[in-house]
DORORO-804006 format. One record per residue: residue number from 1; residue in three letters; y, z, x of N, C-alpha, C in turn. Coordinates in nm, 2 decimals. Atoms other than C-alpha are relative to their C-alpha. Layout:
<recs>
REC, NUM, ALA, Y, Z, X, Y, Z, X, Y, Z, X
...
</recs>
This chain:
<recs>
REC, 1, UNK, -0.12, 0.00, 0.09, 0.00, 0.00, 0.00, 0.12, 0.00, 0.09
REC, 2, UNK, -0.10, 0.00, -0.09, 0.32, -0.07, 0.13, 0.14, 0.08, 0.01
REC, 3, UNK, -0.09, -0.09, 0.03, 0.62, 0.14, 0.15, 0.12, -0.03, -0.06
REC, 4, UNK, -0.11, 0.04, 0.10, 0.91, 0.11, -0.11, 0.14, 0.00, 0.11
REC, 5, UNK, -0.17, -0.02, -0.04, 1.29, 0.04, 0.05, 0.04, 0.07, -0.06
REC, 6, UNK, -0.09, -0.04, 0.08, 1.55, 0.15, -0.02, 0.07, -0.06, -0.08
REC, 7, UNK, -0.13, 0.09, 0.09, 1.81, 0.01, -0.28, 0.10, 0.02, 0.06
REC, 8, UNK, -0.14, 0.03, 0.00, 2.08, 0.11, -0.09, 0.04, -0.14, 0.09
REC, 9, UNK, -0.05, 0.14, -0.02, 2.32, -0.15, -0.03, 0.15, 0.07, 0.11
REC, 10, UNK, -0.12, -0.04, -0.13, 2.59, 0.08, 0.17, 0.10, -0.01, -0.05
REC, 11, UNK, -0.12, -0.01, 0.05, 2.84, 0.07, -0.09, -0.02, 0.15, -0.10
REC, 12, UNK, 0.04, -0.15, 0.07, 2.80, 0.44, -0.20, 0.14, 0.02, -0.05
REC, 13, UNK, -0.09, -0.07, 0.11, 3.04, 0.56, -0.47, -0.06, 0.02, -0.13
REC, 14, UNK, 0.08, -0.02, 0.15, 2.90, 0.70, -0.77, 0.12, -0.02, -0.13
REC, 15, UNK, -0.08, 0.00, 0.15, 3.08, 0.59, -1.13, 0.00, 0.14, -0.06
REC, 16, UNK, -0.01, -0.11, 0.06, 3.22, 0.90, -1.26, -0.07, 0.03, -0.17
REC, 17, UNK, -0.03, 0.02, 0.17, 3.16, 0.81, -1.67, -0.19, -0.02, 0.02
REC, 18, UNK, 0.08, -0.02, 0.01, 2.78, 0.73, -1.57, -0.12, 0.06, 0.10
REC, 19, UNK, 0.09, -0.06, -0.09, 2.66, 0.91, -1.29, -0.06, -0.06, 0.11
REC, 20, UNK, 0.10, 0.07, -0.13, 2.51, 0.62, -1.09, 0.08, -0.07, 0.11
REC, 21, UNK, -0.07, 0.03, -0.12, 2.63, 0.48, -0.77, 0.00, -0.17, -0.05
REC, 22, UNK, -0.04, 0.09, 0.04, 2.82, 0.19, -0.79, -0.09, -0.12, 0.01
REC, 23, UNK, 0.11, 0.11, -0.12, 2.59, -0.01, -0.49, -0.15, 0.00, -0.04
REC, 24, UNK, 0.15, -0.01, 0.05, 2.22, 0.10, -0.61, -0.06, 0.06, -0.13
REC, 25, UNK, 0.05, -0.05, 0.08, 2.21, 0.24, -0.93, -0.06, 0.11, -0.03
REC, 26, UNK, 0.08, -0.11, 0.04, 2.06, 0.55, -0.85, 0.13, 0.10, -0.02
REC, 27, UNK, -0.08, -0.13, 0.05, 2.20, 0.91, -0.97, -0.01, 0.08, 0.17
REC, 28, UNK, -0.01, -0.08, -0.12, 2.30, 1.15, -0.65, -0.12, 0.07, 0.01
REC, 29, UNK, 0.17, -0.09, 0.04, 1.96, 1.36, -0.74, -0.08, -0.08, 0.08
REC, 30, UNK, 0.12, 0.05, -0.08, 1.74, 1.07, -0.67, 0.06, -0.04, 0.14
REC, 31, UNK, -0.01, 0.06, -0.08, 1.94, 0.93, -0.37, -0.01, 0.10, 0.13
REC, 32, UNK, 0.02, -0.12, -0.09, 1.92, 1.27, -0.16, -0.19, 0.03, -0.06
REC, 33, UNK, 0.14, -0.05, 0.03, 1.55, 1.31, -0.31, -0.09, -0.16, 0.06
REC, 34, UNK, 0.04, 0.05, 0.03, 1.45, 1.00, -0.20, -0.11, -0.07, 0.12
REC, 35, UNK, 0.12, 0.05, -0.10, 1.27, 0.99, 0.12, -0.12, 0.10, 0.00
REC, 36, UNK, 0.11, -0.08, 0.03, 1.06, 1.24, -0.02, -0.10, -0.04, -0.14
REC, 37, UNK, 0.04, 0.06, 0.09, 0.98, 1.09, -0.31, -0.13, -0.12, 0.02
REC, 38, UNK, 0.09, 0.10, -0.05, 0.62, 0.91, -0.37, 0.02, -0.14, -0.04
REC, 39, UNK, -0.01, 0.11, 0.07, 0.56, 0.57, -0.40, 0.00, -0.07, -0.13
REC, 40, UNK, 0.02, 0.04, 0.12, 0.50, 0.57, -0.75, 0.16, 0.00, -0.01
REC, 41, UNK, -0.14, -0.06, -0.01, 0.81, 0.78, -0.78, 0.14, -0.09, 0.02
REC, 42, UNK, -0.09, 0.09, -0.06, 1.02, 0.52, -0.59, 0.01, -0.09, -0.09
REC, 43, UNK, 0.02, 0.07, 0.09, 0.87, 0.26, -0.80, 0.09, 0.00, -0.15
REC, 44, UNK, -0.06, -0.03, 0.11, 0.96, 0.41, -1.11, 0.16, -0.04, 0.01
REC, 45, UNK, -0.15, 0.02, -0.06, 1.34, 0.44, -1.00, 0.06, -0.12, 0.02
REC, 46, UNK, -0.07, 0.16, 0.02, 1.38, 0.09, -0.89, 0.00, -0.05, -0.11
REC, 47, UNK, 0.04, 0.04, 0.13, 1.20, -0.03, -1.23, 0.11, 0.01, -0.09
REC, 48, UNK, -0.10, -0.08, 0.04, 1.53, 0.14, -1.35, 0.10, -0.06, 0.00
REC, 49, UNK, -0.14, 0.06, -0.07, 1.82, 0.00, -1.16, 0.06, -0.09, -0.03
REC, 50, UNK, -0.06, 0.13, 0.05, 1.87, -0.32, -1.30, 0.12, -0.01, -0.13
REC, 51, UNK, -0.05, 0.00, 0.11, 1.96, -0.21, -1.63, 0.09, 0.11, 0.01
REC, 52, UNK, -0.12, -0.10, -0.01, 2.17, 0.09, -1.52, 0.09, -0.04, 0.08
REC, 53, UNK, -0.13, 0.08, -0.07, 2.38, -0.15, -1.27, 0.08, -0.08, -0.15
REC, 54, UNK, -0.07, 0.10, 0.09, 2.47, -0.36, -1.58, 0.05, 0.14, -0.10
REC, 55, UNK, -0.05, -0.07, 0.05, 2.61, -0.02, -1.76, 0.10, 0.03, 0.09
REC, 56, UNK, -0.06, -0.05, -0.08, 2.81, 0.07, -1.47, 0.15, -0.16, -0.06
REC, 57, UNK, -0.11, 0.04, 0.00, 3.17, -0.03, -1.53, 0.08, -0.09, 0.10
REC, 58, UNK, -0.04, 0.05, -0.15, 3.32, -0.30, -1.25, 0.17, 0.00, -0.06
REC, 59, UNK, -0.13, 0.00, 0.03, 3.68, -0.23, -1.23, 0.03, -0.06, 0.06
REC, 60, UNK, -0.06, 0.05, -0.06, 3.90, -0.50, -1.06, 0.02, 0.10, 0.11
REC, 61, UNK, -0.11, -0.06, -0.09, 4.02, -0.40, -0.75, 0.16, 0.02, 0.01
REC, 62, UNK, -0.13, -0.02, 0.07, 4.34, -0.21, -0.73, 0.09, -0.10, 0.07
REC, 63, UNK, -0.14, 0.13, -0.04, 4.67, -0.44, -0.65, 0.03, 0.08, 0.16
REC, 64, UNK, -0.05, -0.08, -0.12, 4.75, -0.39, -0.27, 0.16, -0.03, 0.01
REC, 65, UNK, -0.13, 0.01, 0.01, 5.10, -0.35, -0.20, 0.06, -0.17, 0.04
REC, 66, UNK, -0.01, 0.15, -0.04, 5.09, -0.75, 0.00, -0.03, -0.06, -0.09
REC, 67, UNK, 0.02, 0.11, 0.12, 4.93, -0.88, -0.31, 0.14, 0.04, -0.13
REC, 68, UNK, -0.09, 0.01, 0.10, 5.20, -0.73, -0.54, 0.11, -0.07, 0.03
REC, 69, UNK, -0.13, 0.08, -0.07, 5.49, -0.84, -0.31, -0.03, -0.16, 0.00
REC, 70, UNK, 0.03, 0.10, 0.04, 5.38, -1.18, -0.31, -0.02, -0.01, -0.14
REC, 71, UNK, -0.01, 0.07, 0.14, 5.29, -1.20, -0.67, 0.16, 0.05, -0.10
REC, 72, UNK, -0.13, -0.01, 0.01, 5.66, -1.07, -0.71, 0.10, -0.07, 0.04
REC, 73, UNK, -0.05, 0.08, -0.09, 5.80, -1.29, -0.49, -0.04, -0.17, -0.08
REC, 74, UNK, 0.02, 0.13, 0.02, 5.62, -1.61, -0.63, 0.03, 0.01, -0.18
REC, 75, UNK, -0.04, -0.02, 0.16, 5.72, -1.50, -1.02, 0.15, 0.00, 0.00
REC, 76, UNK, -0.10, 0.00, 0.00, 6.09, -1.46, -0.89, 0.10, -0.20, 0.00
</recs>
């Protein structure tokens, strides 16, 4: 049997409104639980992830101050 990856993707921030991290979908629980976790275990969890990324909220990125200035600049 072979050994489960990980999901993460190295963009760690968890969504406050659902609890899962932006980058892998998991909850802080399993993502510290998870080199301990068996391979069913793991399984289970990924089996999971698809459908709790597509709940997770994608907010635009915020305006940086060079994109405002330019799009102030090109509206003037």
């Amino acid at each position: 049997m072979t050994a489960i990856e990980s999901p993460c993707i190295m963009l760690c921030s968890v969504d406050d409104t659902t609890g899962y991290c932006f980058g892998c979908g998991r909850t802080r629980a399993e993502i510290g639980a998870w080199l301990g976790m068996s391979p069913e275990t793991r399984r289970a969890v990924m089996a999971t992830l698809p459908a709790r990324l597509q709940t997770i909220e994608r907010k635009p990125r915020r305006e940086t101050r060079r994109s405002r200035i330019a799009r102030e600049n090109a509206s003037n």
